[in-house]
N, C-alpha and C positions, 0 to 999 in steps of 0.2 A: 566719624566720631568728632573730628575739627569742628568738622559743620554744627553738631547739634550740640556743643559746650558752648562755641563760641556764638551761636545764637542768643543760644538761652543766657548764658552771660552776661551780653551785652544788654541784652532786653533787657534784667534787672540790674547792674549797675550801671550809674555814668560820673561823668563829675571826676575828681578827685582819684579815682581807684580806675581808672581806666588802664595804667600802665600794668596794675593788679591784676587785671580782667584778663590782657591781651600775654601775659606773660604766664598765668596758668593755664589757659589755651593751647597755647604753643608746648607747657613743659607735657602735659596731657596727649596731646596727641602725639609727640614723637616718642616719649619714653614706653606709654602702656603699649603701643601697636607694637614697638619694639619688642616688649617683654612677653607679651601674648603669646603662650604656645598651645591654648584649649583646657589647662587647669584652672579652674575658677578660683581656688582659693590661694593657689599663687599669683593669679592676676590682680582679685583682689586686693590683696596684701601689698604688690608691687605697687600698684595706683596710690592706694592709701599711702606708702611711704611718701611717694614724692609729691602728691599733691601736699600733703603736711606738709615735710620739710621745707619743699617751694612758696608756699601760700601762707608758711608762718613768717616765714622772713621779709616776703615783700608785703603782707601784713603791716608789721611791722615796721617798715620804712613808709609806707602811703597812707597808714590810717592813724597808729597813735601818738605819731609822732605831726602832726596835724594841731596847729594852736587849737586850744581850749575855748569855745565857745559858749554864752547862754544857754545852747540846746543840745545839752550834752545829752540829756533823758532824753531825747524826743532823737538823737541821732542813735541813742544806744540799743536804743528798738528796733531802728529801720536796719542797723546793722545785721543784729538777730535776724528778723525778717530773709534779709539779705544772705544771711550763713546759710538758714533753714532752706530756701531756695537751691542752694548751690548744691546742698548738698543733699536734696532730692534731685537734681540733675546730674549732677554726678553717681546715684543708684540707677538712675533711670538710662544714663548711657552705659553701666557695667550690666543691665539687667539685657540690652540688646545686643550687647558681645558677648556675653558669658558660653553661647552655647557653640559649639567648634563648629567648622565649616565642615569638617567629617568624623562623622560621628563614631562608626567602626573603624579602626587602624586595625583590623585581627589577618592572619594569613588564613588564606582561601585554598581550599582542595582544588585541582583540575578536573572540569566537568565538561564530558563531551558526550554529544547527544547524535542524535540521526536528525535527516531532515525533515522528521515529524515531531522531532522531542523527544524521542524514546530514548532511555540513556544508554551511551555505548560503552561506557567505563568514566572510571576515575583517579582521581592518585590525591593521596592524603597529603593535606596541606604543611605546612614546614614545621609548625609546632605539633605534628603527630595529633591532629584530632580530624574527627570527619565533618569537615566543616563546607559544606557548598557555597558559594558562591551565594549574595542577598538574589532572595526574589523579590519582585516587586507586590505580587497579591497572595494571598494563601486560600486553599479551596472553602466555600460554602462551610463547607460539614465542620471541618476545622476549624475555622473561623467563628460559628455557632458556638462550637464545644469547648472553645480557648476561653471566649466572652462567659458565657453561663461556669467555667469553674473559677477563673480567677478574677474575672471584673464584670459584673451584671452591668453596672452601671458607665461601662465605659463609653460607649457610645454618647453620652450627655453629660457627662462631668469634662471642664476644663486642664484636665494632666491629674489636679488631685483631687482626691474625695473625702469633704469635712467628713461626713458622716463615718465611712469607714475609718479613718484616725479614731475619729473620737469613740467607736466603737472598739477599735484594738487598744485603745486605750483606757476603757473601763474593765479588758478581759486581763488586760497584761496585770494593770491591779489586784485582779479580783485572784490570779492565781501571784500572783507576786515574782511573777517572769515572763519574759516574753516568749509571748503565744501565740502572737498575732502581728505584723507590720502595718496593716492598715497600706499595701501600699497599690496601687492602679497600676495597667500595665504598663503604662506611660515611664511611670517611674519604678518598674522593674525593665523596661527597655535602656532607663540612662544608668541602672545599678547595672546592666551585663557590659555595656559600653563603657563604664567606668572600673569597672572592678577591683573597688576599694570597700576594704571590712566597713560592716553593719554597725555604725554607731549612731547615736542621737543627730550628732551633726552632720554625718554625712546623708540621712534621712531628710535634712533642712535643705541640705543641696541639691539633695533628687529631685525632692517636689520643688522647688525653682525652677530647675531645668525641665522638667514635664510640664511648668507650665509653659516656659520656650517651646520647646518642643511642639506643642498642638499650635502654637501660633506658625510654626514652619512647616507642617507635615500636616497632612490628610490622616484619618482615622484608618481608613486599609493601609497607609503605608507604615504609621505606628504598628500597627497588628503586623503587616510584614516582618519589619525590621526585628520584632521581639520573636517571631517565629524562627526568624533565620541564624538568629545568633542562641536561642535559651538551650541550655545543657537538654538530652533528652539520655546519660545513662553512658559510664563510660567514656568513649573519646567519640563520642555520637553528636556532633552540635551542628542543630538547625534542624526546621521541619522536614526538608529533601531529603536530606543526608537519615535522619531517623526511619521515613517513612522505604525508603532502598533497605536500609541495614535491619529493620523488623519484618518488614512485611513483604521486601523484595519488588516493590511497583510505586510509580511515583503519586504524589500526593494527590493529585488529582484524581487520584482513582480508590482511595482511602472508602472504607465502609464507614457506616456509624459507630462501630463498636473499634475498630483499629484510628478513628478520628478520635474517638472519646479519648483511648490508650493513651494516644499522644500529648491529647491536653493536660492529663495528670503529672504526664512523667516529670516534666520543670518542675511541678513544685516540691518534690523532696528525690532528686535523680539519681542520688546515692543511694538513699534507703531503699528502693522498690525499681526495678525494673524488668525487662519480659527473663531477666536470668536468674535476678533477687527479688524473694520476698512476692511471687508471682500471685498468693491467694491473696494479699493485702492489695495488689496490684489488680487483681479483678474485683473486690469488693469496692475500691475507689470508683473503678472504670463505671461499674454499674450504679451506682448512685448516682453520679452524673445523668446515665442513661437515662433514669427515673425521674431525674429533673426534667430533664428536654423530654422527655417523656408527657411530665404531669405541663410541663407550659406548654404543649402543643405544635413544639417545634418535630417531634416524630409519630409517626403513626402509629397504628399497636401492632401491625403487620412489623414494622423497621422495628421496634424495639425489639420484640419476643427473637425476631433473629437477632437482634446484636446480643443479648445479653446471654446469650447462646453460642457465640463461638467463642472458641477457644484462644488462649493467646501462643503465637509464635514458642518454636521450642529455646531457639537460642539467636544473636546476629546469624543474619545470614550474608554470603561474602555475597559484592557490590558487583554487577555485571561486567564480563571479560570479553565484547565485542571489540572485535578490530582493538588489539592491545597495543598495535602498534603505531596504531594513529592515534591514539590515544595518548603514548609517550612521544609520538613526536609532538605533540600541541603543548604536553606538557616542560619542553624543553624552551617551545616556541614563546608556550602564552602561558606560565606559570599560573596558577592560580586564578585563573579565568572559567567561566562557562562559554564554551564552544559550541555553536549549532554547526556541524558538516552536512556535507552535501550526501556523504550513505544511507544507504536504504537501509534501516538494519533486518529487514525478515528477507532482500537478497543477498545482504552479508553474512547471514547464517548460512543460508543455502553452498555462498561461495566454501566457505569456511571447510562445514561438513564432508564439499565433495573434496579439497586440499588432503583432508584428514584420512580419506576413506583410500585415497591415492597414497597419501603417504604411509600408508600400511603396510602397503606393498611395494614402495620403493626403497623402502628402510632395510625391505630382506636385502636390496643390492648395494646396501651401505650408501643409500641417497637419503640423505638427510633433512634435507630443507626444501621448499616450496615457496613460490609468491604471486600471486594473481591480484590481478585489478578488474573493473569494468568503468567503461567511460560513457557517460549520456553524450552522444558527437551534438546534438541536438544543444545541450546546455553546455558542452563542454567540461563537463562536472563529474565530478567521482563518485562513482553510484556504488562499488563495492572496495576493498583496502584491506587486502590479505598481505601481508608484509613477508610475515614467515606461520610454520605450522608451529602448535606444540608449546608455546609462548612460555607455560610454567611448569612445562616436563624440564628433562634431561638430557636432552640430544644438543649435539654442540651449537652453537654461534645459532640457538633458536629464537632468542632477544634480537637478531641482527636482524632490522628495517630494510631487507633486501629491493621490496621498490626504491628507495632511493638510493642504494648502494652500487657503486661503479662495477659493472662486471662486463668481461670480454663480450662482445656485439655477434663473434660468428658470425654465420649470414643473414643475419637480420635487417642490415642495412642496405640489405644490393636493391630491393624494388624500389630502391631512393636514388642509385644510382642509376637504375634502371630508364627513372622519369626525367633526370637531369640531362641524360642521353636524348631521350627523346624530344625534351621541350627544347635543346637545343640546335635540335637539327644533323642529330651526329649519326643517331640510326633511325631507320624506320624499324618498328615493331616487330619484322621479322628476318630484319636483315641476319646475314649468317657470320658469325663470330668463331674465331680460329679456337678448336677445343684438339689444342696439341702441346708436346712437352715445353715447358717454358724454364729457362734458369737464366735469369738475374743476378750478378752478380753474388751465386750462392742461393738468392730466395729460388723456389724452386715448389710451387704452389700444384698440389695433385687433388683431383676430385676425390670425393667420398669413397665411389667406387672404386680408384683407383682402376678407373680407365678411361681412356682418350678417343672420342667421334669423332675429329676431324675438323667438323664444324657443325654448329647447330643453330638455329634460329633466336635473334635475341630473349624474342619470349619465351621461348624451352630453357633457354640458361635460366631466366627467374623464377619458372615452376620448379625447376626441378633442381635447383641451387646450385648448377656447376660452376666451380671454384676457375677453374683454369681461363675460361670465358669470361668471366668477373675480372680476372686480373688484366686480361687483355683490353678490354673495354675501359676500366680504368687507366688505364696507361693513355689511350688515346686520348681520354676526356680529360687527363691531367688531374694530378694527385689535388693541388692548392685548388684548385676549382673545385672540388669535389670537396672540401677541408671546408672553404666560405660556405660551400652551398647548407653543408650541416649543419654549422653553425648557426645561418641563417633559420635553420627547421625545427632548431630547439636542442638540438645536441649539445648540453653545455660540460660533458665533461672532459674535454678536446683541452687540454691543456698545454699542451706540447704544440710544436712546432709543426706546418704537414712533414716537413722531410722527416721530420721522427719518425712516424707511423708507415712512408713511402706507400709501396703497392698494398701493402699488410691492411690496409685500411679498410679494407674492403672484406675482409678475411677473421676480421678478429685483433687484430693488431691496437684497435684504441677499445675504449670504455667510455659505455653507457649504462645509462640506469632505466630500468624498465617506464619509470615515470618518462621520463621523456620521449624513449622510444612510440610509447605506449600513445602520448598527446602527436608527435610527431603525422602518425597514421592517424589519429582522428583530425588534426589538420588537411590532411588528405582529402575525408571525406569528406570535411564541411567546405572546401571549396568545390568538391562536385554539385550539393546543391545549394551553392551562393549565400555560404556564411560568410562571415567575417573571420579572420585570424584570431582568437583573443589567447589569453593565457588559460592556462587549465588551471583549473584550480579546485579543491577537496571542501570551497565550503561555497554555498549558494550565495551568488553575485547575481542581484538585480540588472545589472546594467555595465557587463563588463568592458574594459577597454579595448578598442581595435589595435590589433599589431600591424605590421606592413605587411603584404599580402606576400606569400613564398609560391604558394603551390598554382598551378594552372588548372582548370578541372580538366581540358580537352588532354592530356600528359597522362593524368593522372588516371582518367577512365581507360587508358590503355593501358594501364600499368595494373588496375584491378581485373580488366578484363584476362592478364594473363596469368596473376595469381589465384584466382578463383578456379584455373583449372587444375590446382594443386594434387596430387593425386591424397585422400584422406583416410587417417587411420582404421575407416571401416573395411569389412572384405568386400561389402557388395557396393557399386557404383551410384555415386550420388545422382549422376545426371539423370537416374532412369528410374528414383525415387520422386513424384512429384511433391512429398509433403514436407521434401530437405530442405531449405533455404539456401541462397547462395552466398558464399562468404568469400570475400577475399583472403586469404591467412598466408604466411610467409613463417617460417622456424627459423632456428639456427641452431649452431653446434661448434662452439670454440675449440680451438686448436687443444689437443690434448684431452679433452671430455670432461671439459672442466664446467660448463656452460651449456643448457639446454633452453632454446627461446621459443616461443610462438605468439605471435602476434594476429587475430582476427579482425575481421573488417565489416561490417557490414552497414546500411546507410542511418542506424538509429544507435549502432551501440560498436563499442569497442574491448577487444578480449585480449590481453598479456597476461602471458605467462611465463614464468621464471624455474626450470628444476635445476637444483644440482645441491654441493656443499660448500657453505657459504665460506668456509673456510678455504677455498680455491680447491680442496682435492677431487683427484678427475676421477673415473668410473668410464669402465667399456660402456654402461647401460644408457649412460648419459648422451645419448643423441635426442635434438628437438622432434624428431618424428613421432617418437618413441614413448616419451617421456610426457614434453610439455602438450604436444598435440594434444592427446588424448584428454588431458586437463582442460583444453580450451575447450573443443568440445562438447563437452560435459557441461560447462559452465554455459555456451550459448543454448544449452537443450532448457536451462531455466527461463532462459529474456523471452519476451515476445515476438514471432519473428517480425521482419522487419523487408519490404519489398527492395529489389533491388533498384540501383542508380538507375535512373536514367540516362540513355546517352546524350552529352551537353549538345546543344547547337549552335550553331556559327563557329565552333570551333577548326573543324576541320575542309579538305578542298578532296577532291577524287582526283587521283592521280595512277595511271598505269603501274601496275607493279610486276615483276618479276616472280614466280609460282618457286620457282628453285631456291632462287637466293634471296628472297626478299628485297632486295634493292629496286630502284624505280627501271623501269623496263628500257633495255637497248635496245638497236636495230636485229639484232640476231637473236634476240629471247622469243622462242617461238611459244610457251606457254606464260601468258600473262593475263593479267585480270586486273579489274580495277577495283581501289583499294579506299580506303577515307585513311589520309596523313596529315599532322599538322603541317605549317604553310610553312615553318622553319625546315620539312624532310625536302621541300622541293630543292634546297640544297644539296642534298647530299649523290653522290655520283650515282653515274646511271650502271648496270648489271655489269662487272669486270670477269665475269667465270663465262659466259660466253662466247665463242669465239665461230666464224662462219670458215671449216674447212672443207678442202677437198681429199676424199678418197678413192681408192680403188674399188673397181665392181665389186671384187671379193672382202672389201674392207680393210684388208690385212696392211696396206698404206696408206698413207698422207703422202700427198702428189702437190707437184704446184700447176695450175693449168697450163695447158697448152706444150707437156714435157712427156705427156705420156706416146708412145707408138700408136701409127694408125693403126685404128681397129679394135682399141681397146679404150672401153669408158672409163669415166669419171663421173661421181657423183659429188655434189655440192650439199653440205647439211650443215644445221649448227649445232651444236656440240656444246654440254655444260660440261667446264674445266675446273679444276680447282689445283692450288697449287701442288706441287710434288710434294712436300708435309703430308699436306690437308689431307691430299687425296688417299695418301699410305693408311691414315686412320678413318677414315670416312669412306671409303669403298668395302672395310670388315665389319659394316652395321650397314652397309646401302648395297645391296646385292645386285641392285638395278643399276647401280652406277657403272660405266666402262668407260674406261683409259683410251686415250690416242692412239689409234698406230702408228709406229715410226715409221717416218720418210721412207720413200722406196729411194734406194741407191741411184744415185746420179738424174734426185726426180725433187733436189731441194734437204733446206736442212731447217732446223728446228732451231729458232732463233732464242728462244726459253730451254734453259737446261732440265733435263727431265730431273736430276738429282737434286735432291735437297738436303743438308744434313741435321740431324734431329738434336742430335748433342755430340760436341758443343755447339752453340753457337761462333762465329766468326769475329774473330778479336777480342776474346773472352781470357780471361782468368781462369786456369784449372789448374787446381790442388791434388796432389798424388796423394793418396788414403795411405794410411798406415796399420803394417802390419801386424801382428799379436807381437813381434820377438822385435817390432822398431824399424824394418827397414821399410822400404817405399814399396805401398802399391801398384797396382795397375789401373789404368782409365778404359774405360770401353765405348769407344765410339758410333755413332749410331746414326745410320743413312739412310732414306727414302727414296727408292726410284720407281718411277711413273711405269714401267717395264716391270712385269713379275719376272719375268724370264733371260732380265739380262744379269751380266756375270762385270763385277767391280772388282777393280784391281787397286790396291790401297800402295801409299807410297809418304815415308816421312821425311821430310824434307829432298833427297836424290837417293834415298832408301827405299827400294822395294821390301813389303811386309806381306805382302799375299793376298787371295781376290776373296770372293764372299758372294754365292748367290741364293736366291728366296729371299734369306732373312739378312742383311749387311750391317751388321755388327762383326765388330770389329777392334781386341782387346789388345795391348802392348801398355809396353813401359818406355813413356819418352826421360830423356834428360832433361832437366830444368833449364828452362833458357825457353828462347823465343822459335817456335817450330811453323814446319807449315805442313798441313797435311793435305794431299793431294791424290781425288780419285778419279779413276778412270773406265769408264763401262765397253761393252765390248761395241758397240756402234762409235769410240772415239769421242764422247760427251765430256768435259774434266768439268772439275770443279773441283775449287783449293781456300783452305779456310786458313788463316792466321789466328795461332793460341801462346800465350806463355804457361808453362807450366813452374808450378812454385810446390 
């Protein structure tokens, strides 16, 4: 504005009034820009004061007080001249600002669509009206029907139309009221953007600004803009919002006769719409018709049907797709249009089968549900079931359970499983101790509530043993295991690892299915050579790389062992060839509070969520059970999808052990070779094998060269496992058999065949308490390699009595520091140190 006063300023004065010139410039530019907030007729008004009050005074000082000259006539013109000028320059710079840099200031509905457009819901804008978001163009049909009822001539008039004024202005005479406004939609676009009462002069305004207007704006984007903001009836405002709330589908798909509807309804949206006044409302609609009819804009096929249907009965309510993604955007993105990354005809499907589940989970007071599905491909949220039931009555049904923290269960061990393996800690089926374990009190027990001994690292992650998990984590270390998550996208680790300790593996921290859910499609897209990015719910062109977490060669060993998951069907997937293969993993938090299942497969990914959102637990609530059969269900909708490939160059052939899974020793007489990654060549070679000798008849362990002439010795090797292991691992392996002991004075057994089960040694135990207060009893509990030998138990230089079969063994120590000390009948001791509190 500097630029174009002080131009034109200078142009026409010089001489004399320059201080004139250069001082209304300067008062001009900084006061009006100041005072400028988008109302013309305070802008106005503000300009006008100061340039007066400024320009009369220094007026004043530079002109007439100027001695008196000969050509006072001949100056007193050019002054005029001079005024007349300035003060077409001065209209001429208020006619370039007057129109505001945004034109709508109104609050906007949240609109969220699918990633085709289709709308998935919405949520009413802050002033309670249903106002969508501006679109940029409005459909054909509408657009025809909007021009033909309220402005023929808009398309070639400049914002106003002399003719139509001066036409509403011979009817407004002729009945002696106003009849008619005479106004183009231009300047019924800056009457809805301004929303100041109908008077003469604010009529003077409109049409100023419509003519601004078409100098700033394209003719579709006028026609937008008045589409988006005009009243259509109610708290119904803009084309989108009318054409959902009447007709239930978005404008683009509007008929001739539901196109007409809408053109009418702005212009009297009180009097008439599809609830009031409905026969004045079809008489309007079809004269229109009959226009675009008789001009040749509709055929006689389109007319006879539009003037033919019927109008809607009443609003109809706005689409309740994925409501919960819905309210989160609306938390997120107020008042915005949202394109997401959902499919909505797989979000219905997701929905429907949630619902038809939740039917029947409600008979066992299970409440809640939440599923997703993920494109691994795009990384993208193809489905977003948050919870069921959104606007019943069942509790915490509003609560956005994908992202809400809830217990992990076992959902996280095939993470632990791959950490293991890419580190070099186990090979794939090395054997893990599945025996009683207590910890300083933790004291972690399998589902079933019983103990093999040992089982192969991949049978612990099929089949989710607890005890085996906790072991393995131990080894691999808790804060290791804490980065590694965090690194994987587990972000709601808030605590410290020692907070969560072993538990961490068990249930003990919180996740949220989103992340769990992206976590495993991480997985998959580094098997085939994606990139890391961020998951995200709304389609990203070009998303950003994260630092790489996963290994694919790790990772396909970790699918390959969940995939043999045993599935909620009765009959066997292997032997179905039209199943697909999926990797899936559940869980089931402590107390039955949390039911998980997470699927895998190399195109799509499936989490699943059951329980009560409100933490209360239910017997029924197990992942097998529960969320299984949900996931399920959900992959019987996707297309399948073939399985991984195995990577290359990842792994080396290394001898392996058949028993123990560990890489083969000299004495492992069944072995084979095996693909490990290069990190397993670390890990030790078979320690259960051992190369003895026994007697002809078996019945001892000899040392060579101690036996009597005459009598052989056989040499073999033998798989051993510890006196624990072996106690619970020989009552599920019937093939298994124990040592014989030494023949008497033929050698001793440098390994105690006794092991004890609980306590552990140098432990902390607490006496249990009685119903009436006083102190329990502890029972102790021993494994010997020997079925048949007999233990004789002793508390500190107290004999308590022997125990054989089963060695348990119950009393009441004193508090204080004891030592218990047993003894088998071949002379074997073994002595643990306990305090008891």
């Amino acid at each position: 504005m500097y630029s174009v006063v002080h131009g034109r300023c200078t142009a026409l004065y010089t001489g004399d009034v320059q201080r004139y010139i250069q001082a209304m410039c300067s008062v001009v530019h900084r006061r009006c820009a100041a005072l400028y907030t988008g109302d013309v007729q305070r802008y106005t008004q503000a300009m006008y004061n100061v340039v007066h009050r400024r320009c009369a005074a220094l007026y004043n000082a530079c002109v007439l007080n100027r001695p008196k000259t000969g050509g006072a006539s001949l100056g007193n013109k050019q002054r005029r001249k001079r005024a007349v000028r300035l003060a077409m320059a001065l209209l001429l710079t208020g006619y370039l600002f007057c129109l505001p840099r945004k034109l709508f200031d109104a609050p906007y509905a949240t609109v969220v669509t699918d990633r085709h457009g289709e709308l998935l819901g919405a949520r009413i804008a802050d002033d309670g009206q249903w106002r969508f978001p501006p679109c940029d163009t409005v459909p054909d049909k509408f657009g025809r029907c909007i021009v033909a009822f309220e402005d023929r001539y808009f398309r070639y008039h400049f914002g106003v139309n002399p003719l139509a004024i001066l036409r509403a202005l011979k009817q407004n005479l002729k009945a002696r009221r106003v009849v008619s406004g005479g106004s183009t939609l231009t300047m019924q676009t800056v009457r809805l953007s301004r929303g100041e009462k109908r008077t003469i002069g604010e009529k003077v305004i409109e049409a100023i600004l419509a003519t601004r207007i078409e100098c700033r704006y394209s003719k579709p984007e006028i026609l937008a803009m008045y589409a988006s903001h005009a009243s259509f009836g109610g708290n119904v405002v803009g084309l989108d919002a009318a054409a959902w709330r009447y007709f239930g589908h978005s404008p683009a798909d509007l008929s001739w006769a539901e196109a007409a509807t809408l053109a009418v309804l702005p212009n009297a949206p009180s009097m008439m719409h599809p609830a009031k006044n409905r026969h004045g409302l079809i008489r309007k609609r079809n004269r229109l018709l009959k226009h675009l009819h008789d001009s040749g804009a509709m055929s006689d096929i389109d007319y006879d049907l539009a003037v033919s249907e019927t109008l809607p009965p009443a609003p109809l309510p706005l689409p309740q797709t994925a409501p919960h993604l819905v309210s989160y955007f609306y938390k997120r993105d107020g008042g915005r249009r949202t394109v997401s990354s959902v499919d909505k005809n797989l979000q219905e499907q997701v929905e429907a089968i949630l619902d038809r589940r939740h039917a029947s989970f409600v008979r066992s007071d299970i409440r809640n549900a939440a599923a997703m599905v993920i494109d691994v491909h795009r990384n993208e949220v193809l489905a977003y079931c948050g919870n069921v039931d959104f606007d019943g009555r069942e509790s915490s049904n509003q609560v956005d359970v994908i992202r809400a923290p809830r217990s992990t269960g076992s959902i996280l061990k095939p993470l632990l499983y791959y950490a293991a393996l890419q580190e070099g800690q186990i090979l794939p089926n090395t054997l893990l101790p599945d025996i009683p374990l207590n910890i300083n009190g933790f004291t972690p027990q399998n589902f079933n509530m019983q103990y093999e001994g040992a089982v192969p690292a991949s049978g612990v992650i099929a089949r989710s043993l607890n005890v085996p998990s906790v072991y393995l984590l131990r080894e691999y270390g808790v804060p290791k295991f804490y980065d590694f998550l965090k690194k994987a996208g587990i972000s709601t680790l808030t605590q410290p690892p020692s907070h969560y300790g072993l538990s961490l593996i068990l249930g003990g921290a919180e996740a949220t299915l989103w992340d769990v859910s992206f976590a495993y499609s991480g997985m998959a897209r580094s098997l085939q050579n994606m990139a890391r990015t961020e998951g995200s719910v709304v389609p990203v062109d070009s998303p950003a790389a994260l630092p790489g977490v996963f290994s694919p060669g790790a990772v396909w060993q970790v699918f390959d062992a969940i995939k043999e998951v045993n599935r909620p069907e009765e009959i066997d997937w292997r032997f179905v060839p039209s199943m697909q293969k999926i990797a899936w993993k559940t869980g089931t938090s402590y107390g039955f509070r949390d039911a998980w299942a997470v699927g895998v497969t190399s195109r799509y990914v499936v989490g699943v969520w059951v329980g009560n959102a409100n933490g209360e637990g239910k017997p029924e609530l197990v992942g097998a059970r529960t969320a299984g059969p949900v996931m399920f269900d959900i992959f019987n909708l996707l297309p399948q999808a073939p399985w991984f490939a195995c990577p290359e160059g990842e792994y080396v052939e290394a001898p392996v052990c058949r028993l123990s899974g560990c890489l083969k020793s000299r004495f492992c007489d069944e072995a084979g070779t095996a693909l490990i990654l290069p990190n397993g060549l670390r890990t030790e070679t078979c320690p259960y094998h051992i190369h003895v000798n026994v007697s002809a008849d078996g019945r001892y362990r000899v040392y060579e060269n101690c036996l009597p002439p005459g009598q052989q010795m056989i040499s073999e090797n033998r798989f051993v496992l510890p006196p624990v292991w072996e106690w619970y691992y020989k009552q599920h392996h019937p093939e298994y058999t124990t040592l014989p002991p030494f023949m008497k004075g033929c050698g001793e057994d440098p390994h105690s065949p006794m092991a004890f089960i609980y306590p552990a040694g140098n432990t902390r135990v607490y006496l249990p308490k009685q119903l009436d207060g006083s102190d329990g009893e502890i029972t102790f509990d021993l494994a010997h390699g020997n079925a048949d030998a007999t233990v004789y138990w002793h508390l500190d230089s107290d004999y308590l009595g022997s125990t054989r079969d089963f060695h348990k063994y119950t009393f009441r120590p004193s508090r204080g520091k004891h030592s218990v000390t047993v003894v088998d009948n071949e002379g074997n001791t073994l002595s643990i140190g306990i305090t008891v509190e």
